[in-house]
C-alpha positions in Angstrom: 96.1 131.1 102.1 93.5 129.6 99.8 92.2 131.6 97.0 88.6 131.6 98.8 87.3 131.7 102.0 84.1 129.9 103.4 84.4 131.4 107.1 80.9 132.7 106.3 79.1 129.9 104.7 80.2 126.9 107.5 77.6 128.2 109.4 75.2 126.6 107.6 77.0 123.2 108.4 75.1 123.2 112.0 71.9 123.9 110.6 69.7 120.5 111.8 66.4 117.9 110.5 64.1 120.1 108.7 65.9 123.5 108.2 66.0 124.3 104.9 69.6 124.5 103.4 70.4 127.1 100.9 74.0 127.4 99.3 76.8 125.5 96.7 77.2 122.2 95.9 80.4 122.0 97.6 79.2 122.8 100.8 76.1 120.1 100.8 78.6 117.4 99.9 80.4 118.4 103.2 76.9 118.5 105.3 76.0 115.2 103.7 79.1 113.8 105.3 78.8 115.8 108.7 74.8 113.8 108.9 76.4 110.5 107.6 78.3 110.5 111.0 82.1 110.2 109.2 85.3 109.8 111.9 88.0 110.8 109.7 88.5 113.0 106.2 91.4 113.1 104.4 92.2 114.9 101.4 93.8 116.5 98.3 93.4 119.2 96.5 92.8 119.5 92.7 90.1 121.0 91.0 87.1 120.8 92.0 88.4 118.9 95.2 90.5 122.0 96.6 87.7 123.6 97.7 86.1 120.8 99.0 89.3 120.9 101.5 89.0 124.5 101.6 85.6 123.9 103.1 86.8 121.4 105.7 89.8 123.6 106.7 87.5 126.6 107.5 84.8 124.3 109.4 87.4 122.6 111.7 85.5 123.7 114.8 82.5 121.8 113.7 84.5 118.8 112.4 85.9 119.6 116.1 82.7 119.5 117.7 82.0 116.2 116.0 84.8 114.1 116.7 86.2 114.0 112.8 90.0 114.6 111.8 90.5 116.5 108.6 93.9 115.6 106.5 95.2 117.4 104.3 97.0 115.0 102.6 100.6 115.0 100.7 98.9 113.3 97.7 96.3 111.3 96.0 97.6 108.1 97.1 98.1 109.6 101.1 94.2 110.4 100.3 93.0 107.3 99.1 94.8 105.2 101.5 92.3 106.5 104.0 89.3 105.0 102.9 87.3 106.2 105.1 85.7 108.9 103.9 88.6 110.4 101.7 88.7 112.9 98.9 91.3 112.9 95.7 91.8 114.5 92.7 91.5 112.2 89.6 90.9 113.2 86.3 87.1 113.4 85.2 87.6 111.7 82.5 90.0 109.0 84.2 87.3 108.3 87.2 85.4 106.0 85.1 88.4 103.9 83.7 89.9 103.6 87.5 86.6 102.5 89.4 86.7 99.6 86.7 90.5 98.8 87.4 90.1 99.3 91.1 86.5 97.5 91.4 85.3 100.4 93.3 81.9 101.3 92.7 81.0 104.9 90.8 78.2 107.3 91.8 77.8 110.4 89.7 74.5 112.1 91.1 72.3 114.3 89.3 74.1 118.0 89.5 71.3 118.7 92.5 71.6 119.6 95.9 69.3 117.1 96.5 70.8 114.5 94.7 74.5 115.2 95.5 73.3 114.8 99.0 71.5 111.5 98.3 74.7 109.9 96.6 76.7 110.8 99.2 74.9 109.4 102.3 73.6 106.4 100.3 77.3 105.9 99.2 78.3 105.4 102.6 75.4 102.9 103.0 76.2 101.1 99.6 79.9 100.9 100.9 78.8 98.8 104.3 76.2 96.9 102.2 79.0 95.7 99.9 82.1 95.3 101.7 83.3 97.7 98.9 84.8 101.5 98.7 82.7 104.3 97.0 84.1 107.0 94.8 81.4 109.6 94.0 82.5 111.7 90.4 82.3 115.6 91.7 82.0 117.5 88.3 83.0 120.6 88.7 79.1 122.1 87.4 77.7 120.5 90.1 80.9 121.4 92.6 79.3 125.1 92.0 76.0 124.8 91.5 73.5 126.4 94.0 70.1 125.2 95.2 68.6 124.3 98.1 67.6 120.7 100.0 66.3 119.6 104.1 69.1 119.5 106.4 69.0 116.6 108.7 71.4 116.5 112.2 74.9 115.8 111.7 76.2 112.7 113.7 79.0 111.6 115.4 80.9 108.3 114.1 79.5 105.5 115.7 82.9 104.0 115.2 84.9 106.8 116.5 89.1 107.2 115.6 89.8 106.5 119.8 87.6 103.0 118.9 89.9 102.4 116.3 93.2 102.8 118.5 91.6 101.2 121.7 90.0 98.4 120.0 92.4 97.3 116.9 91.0 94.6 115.1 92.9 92.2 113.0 91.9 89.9 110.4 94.8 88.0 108.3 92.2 87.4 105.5 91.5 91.4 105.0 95.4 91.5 104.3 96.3 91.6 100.6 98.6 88.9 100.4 98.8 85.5 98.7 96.9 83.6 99.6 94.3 85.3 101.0 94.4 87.5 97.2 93.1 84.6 95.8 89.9 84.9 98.1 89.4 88.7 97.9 88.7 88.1 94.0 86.5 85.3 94.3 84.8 87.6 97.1 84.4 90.5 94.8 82.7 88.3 91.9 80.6 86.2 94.2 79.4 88.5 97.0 80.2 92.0 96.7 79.4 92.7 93.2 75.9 90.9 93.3 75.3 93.1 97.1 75.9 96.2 95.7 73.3 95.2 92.7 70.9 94.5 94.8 71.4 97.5 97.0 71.3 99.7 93.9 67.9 97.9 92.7 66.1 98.1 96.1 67.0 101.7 96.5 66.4 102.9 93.1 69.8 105.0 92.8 69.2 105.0 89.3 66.4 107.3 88.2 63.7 106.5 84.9 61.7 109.5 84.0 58.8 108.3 81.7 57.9 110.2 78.3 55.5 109.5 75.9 57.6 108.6 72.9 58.0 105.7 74.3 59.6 103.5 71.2 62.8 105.7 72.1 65.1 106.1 75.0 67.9 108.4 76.3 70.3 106.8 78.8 72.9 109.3 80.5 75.8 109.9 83.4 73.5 111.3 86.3 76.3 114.6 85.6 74.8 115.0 82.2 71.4 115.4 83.3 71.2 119.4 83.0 72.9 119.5 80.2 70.8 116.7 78.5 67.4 118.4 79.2 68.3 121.6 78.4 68.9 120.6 74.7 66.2 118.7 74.8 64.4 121.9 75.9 65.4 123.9 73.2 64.9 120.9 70.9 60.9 121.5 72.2 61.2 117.9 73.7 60.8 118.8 77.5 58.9 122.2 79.2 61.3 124.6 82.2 59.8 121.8 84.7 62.0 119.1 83.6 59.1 116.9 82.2 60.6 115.2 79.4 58.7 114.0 76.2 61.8 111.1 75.4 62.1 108.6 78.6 65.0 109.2 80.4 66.9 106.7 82.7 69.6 108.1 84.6 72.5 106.3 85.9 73.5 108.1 89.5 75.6 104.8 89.8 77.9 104.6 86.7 79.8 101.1 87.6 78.5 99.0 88.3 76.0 99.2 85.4 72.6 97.1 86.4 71.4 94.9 83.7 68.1 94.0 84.8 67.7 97.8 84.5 69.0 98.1 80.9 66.8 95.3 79.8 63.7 97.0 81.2 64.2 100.2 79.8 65.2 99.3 76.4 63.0 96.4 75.9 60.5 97.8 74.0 62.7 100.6 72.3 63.4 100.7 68.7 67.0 102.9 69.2 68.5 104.1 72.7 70.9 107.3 72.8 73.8 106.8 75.5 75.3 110.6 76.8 78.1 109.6 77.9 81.0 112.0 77.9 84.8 110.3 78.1 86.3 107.9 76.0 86.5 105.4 75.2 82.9 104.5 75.6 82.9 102.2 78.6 78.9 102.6 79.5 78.1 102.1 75.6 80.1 98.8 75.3 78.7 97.0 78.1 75.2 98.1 77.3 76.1 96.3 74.1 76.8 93.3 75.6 74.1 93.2 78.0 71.5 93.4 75.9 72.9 90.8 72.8 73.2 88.7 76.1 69.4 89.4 76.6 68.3 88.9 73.1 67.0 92.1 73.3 67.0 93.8 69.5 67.3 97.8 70.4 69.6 99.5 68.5 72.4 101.5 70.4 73.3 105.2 69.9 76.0 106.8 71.6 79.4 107.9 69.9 77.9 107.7 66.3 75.7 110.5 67.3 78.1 112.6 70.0 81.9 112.9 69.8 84.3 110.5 71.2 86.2 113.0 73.2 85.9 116.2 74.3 83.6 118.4 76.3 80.1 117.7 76.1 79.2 121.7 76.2 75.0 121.9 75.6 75.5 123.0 71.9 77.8 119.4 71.6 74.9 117.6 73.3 72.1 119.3 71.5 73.5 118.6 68.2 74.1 114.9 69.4 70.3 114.6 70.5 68.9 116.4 67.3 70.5 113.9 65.1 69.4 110.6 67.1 65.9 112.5 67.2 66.1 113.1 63.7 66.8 109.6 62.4 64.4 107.5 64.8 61.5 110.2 65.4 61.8 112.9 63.0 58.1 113.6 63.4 58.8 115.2 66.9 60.8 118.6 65.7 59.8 120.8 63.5 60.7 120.2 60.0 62.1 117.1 60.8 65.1 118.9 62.1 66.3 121.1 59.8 65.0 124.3 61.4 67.0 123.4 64.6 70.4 122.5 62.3 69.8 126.0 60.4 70.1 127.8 63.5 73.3 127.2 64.4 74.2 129.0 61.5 72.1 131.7 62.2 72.0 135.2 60.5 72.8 136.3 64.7 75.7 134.0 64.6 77.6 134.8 61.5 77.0 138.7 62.1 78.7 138.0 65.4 81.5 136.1 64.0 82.1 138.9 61.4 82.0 141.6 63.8 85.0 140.4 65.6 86.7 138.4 62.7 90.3 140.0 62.5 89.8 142.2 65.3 89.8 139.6 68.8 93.4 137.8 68.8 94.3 134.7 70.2 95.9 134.8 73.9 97.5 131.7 75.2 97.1 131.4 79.1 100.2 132.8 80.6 101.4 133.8 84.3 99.4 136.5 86.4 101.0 140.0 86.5 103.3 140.4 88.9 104.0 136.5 88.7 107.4 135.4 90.3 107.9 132.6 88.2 108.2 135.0 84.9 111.6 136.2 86.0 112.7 132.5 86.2 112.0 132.1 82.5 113.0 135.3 81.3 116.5 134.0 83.3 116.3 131.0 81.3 115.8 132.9 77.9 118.8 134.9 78.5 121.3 131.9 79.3 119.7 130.5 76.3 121.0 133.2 74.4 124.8 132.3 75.5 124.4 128.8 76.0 122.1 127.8 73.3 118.8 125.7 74.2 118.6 122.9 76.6 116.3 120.2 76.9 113.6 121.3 79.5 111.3 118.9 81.1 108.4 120.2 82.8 105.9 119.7 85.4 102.2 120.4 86.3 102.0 123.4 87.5 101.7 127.4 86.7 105.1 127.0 85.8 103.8 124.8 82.6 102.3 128.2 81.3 106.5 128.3 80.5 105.6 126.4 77.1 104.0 129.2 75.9 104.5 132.3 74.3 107.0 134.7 74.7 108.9 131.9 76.7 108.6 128.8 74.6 110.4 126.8 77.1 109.9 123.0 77.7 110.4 120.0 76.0 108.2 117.4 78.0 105.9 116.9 80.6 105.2 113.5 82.5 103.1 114.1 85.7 102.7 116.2 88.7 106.4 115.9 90.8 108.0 114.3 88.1 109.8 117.3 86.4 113.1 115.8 87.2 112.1 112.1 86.6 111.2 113.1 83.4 114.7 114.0 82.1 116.5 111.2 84.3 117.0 109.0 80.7 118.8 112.1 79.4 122.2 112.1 81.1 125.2 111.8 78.4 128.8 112.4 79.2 130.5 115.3 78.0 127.0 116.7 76.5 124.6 119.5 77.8 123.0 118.9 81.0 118.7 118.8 80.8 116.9 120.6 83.0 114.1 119.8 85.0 111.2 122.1 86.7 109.6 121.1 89.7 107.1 123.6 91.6 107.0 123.2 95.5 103.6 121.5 95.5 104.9 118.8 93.4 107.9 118.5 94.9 106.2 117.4 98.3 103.5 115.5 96.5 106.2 113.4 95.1 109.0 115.0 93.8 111.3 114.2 96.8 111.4 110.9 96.1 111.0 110.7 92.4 112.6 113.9 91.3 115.3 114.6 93.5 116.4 111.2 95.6 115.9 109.2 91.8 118.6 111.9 91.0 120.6 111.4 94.1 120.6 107.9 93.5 121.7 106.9 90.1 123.8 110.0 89.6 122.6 112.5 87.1 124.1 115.1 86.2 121.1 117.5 85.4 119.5 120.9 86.9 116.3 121.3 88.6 114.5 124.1 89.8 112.2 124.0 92.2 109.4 127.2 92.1 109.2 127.7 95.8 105.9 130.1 95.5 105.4 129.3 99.5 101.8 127.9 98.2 100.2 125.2 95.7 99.3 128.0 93.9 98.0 126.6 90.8 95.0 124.3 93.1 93.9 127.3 95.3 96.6 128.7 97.3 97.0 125.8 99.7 99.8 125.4 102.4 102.2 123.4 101.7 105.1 121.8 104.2 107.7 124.9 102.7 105.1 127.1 103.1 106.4 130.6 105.1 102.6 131.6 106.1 101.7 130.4 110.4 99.5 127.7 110.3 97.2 126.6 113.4 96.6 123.4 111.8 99.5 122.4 109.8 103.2 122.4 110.4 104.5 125.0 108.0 108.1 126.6 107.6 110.6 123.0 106.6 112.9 124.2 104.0 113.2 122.5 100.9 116.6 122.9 101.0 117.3 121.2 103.5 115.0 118.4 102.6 117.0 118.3 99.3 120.5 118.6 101.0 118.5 115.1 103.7 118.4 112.8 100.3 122.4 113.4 99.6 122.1 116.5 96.9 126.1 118.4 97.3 125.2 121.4 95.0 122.4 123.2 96.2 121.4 127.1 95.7 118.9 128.8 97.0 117.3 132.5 95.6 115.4 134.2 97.7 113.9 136.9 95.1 113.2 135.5 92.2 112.8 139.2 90.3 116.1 139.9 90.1 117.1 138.3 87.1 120.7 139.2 86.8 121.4 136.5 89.5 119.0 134.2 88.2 120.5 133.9 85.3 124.3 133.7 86.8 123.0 130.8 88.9 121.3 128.9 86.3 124.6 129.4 84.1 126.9 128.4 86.8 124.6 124.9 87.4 124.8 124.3 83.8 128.8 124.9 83.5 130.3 123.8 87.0 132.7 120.9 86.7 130.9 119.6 89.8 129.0 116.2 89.5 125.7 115.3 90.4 122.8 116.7 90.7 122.6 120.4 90.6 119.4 121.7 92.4 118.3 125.9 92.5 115.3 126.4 94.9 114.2 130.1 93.3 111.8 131.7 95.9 109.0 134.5 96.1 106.0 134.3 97.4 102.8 133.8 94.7 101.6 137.3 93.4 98.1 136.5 93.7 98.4 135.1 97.8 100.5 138.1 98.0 97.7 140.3 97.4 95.2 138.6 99.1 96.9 138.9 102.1 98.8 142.4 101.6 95.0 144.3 100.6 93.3 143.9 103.5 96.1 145.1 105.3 97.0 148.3 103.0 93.2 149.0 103.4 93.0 149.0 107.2 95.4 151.6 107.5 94.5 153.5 104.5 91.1 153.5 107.0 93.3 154.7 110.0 95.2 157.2 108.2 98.1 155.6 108.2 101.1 156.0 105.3 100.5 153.8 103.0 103.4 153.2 100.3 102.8 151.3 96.5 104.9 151.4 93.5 104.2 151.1 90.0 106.6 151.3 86.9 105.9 152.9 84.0 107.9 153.4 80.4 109.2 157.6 79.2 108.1 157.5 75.8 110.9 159.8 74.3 113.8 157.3 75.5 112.0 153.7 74.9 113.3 152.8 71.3 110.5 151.1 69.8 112.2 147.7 70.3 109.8 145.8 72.3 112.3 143.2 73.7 111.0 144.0 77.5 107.6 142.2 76.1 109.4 139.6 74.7 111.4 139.3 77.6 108.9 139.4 80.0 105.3 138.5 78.3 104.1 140.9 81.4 100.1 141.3 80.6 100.8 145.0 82.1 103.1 145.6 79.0 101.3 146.7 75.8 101.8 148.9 72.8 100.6 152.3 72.7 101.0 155.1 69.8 104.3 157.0 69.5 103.9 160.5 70.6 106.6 161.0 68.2 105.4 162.5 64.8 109.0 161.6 63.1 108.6 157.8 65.0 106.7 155.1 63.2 107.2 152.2 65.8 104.5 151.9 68.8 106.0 152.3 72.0 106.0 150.3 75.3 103.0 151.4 77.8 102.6 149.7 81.4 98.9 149.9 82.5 97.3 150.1 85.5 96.7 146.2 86.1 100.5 146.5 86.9 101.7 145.5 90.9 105.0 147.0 90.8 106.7 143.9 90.9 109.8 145.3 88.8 110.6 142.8 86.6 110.3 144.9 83.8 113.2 147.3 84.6 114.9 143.9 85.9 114.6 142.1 82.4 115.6 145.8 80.7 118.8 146.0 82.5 119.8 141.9 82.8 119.4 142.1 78.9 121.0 145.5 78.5 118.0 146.8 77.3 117.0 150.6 76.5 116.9 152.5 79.6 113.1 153.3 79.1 111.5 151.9 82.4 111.0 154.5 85.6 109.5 153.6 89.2 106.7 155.9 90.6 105.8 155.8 94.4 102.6 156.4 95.3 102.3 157.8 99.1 98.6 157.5 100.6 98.9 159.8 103.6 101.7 161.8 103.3 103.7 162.8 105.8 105.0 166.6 106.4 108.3 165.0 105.1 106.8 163.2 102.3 105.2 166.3 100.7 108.8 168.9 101.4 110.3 166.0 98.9 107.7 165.8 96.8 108.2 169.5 96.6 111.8 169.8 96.1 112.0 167.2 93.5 108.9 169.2 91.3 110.6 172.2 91.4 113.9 170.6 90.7 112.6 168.7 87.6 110.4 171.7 86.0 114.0 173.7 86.5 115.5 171.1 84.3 112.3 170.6 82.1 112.1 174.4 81.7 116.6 174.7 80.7 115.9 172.2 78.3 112.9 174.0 76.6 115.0 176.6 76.3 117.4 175.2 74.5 115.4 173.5 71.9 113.5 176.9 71.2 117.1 178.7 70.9 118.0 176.2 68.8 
């Protein structure tokens, strides 16, 4: 169950030439691939790509309709391997560095409906022009920006997948492999990199907007474009319109870089300003290059003005553009500058920073409430207790949040499947075993292989759990192979255990509910003692809190509708018997557990209060008696449409307590 639904927007994918389409940026780039007539989509998810496939899954009757296949794919490199019109998760900052490698050229359009429609459909074309994949940079600003652009008919593949399997062709000299290798790089120098020039040229991908101080420049990533012109709005340099006064050229197509283009926009330039975000400064190098090559005398601006690394946030780029402003055309802001430097330390600004100086407190990120991979940790703090600490090597994931405070568990981290990997080097005889964290969307992106068989293979003698959520939680929500949820379009339900137990692992245990801590922490003791060799593996299992609701609301709300009984529990903490202590928090780092006064007037210490954000999961009382903690914690059930029975108990047990209440009243005043 994905953490958003777009049921109701895939309508708009029918919409046809001339209709006006209205909606998010994720959604045109899947219409721009429904008009560009696409056979087959693959993909994985990873931010902002899961929705992308979150998209695709909820419009399979129009892929359907169309002829296309939609993949969701194990990983990247399942994704990629597509090629024909396939989506994968790469770092932003990485995309750059990895068209280069890869030779693949880079479009990163304009964050515009318009534009993000452009790049796609003209990517496609670039591609055939070329001989060359496309990768098109989705940031996630323009993943989520809304606006508007014309529709034009979707199409059906000209090529279609039944063509492919009908009609195979084969060509020895498309194969990678010597010596044909020899060729493709010659081929790539000689007549796909100048094609794709040319196509970019003729077809202006690449955007110049004019201004009319003209002896300076700005040059920019087509995704910096908003973010550029707004501080150049608030710098008085451009009106709401978009009409800048400082030309502008805009590279849509970020590799390969056109020099003819370069040279034309900076030739008559005294200084040029490069936005480009990333390091290390790729764009601002080559520039350099091309235009020493070109004898051309402008001087280059890029990381001496903006940072080297980082997010370029518009207060970042509107510093960065007021100082390259500053030093080359000073007359255009007011006082030369110095008006637009004071405000950003404003009078507003520091009153604002004093009025919550001392009084807002740092908060790490940390697991949802109600999260089934707290217990887990709070498990692993406790065997820490008898065992002392072990090295822990981590994986991407929620699970990572475990590095944190309170649990400040986790030594490494190496990559997403690769909890295990990661502590492979540390197997020493006779010493402590490591262990290794692996959730269950890394473990089928890779983890299998390069977690658990690795292990298999050469022998270790380490731990891993794997967080079996049922979901890849931390992307979205999406299914995954282990996954417990039906699912028309996937195969769903295939144990991890018994993938584990298919690549030779002996020791295997499996916990079904996570929350109860007790056995979570025997487990994880027993794995870490046994004299048994080899790899020991613990799959700990309960569903993800936040799917959980998702799908358990709806429900509880329908038959709140029809009358129905309806039961929910929530915990809360007696005041008179919790000792002040706080170990529960500690325990648990639950964001449902905070301090509250001591009703107490003899009591300094605050004591424990659960608040209404709680879901009744439990593992605060779990935690309080697995750590033999004060018996402070109480469950309340809360019954919507009570039934005749339901309200006699609810009876009996009031009177019964306010007999008890009232005895011990009287006791206190005879006393």
């Amino acid at each position: 169950m994905a953490e958003r639904s777009f049921k109701s927007e895939v309508a708009k994918l029918r919409l046809g030439a001339g209709q006006e389409f209205r909606g998010e940026g994720i959604l045109a780039v899947t219409k721009a691939l429904l008009q560009s007539g696409v056979s087959y989509i693959s993909g994985y998810q990873g931010a902002p790509v899961s929705h992308l496939v979150d998209v695709l899954a909820d419009a399979d009757d129009v892929l359907r309709e169309l002829g296309i296949r939609f993949e969701a794919s194990a990983n990247e490199a399942a994704a990629a391997a597509a090629l024909a019109a396939s989506i994968s998760s790469i770092m932003q900052e990485r995309s750059h560095a990895f068209a280069m490698k890869s030779q693949i050229w880079l479009l990163d359009p304009r964050p515009n409906l318009p534009s993000i429609v452009r790049a796609v459909e003209t990517g496609f074309e670039l591609s055939e022009a070329s001989n060359t994949p496309v990768m098109l940079e989705l940031r996630i600003r323009a993943c989520h920006v809304y606006g508007s652009f014309t529709a034009r008919d979707n199409a059906r593949g000209a090529f279609t997948l039944k063509d492919a399997l009908e009609h195979p062709v084969r060509d020895p000299n498309r194969i990678v492999l010597p010596p044909a290798s020899y060729l493709h790089e010659r081929e790539k120098v000689e007549k796909r990199w100048p094609a794709a020039v040319r196509f970019i040229e003729e077809h202006k991908l690449n955007e110049v907007f004019d201004g009319e101080a003209d002896d300076i420049g700005i040059v920019m990533q087509g995704g910096m474009y908003n973010t550029a012109l707004r501080a150049l709005e608030i710098l008085g340099l451009a009106d709401v319109f978009g009409k800048s006064r400082v030309p502008l050229y805009v590279l849509n197509v970020t590799y390969p870089l056109i020099d003819a283009e370069f040279v034309r926009f900076c030739a008559s330039k005294k200084a040029t300003l490069i936005i480009e975000e990333g390091q290390p400064e790729f764009i601002e190098q080559a520039v350099n290059t091309i235009l020493r090559r070109a004898d051309v005398a402008t001087r280059i601006e890029g990381k001496s003005m903006l940072p080297m690394a980082g997010e370029y946030t518009g207060a970042v780029v509107k510093e960065g553009v007021r100082k390259f402003i500053a030093a080359y055309r000073g007359d255009l802001l007011a006082d030369g500058g110095t008006s637009i430097a004071s405000s950003l330390r404003s009078e507003r600004l520091a009153k604002a920073q004093q009025a919550v100086a001392g009084k807002v407190h740092g908060r790490p990120p940390s697991f949802c409430t109600g999260c089934p991979e707290r217990p887990i940790f709070a498990a692993m703090k406790l065997v820490e207790r008898e065992l002392g600490p072990h090295h822990v090597s981590c994986d991407i994931g929620c699970h990572l949040f475990s590095i944190l405070p309170p649990f400040n568990l986790g030594n490494s981290t190496m990559g997403y499947g690769l909890g295990g990997a990661g502590a492979a080097a540390l197997n020493a005889a006779g010493g402590k075993r490591a262990i290794a964290l692996v959730g269950d969307g890394g473990f089928w992106h890779n983890g299998l292989a390069s977690s658990v068989g690795n292990a298999v293979f050469n022998k270790s003698d380490n731990v891993l759990i794997v967080v079996d959520n049922g979901y890849a939680a931390a992307t979205g929500g999406q299914d995954v192979p282990s996954s417990a949820a039906d699912n028309s379009m996937r195969a769903t339900k295939n144990p991890i255990e018994k993938a584990v137990r298919g690549v030779g692992v002996k020791w295997v245990r499996t916990l079904t509910r996570t929350y109860d801590v007790g056995k979570m922490r025997d487990v994880l003791k027993e794995a870490l003692t046994t004299a048994v060799k080899g790899p020991k593996v613990i799959i700990a299992q309960s569903e993800c809190m936040l799917n959980k609701e998702r799908r358990v609301r709806p429900l509880m709300r329908k038959r709140l509708e029809r009358g129905e009984r309806v039961v929910r529990e929530r915990f809360g903490v007696d005041p008179d018997t919790c000792t002040g202590d706080h170990s529960c928090i500690r325990l648990s780092g639950c964001p449902s557990l905070t301090l509250a006064p001591n009703p107490d007037p003899l009591r300094r210490e605050p004591v424990t209060k659960v608040i209404n954000s709680c879901v009744g999961c439990g593992l605060c009382g779990e935690v309080a008696h697995a750590a033999v903690l004060c018996p402070s914690f109480y469950r309340a059930t809360i019954i919507a449409n009570p039934t005749p029975w339901d309200r006699l108990k609810a009876k009996l047990r009031g009177a019964m307590i306010g007999w008890l209440q009232r005895r011990i009243d009287g006791r206190l005043a005879a006393a």
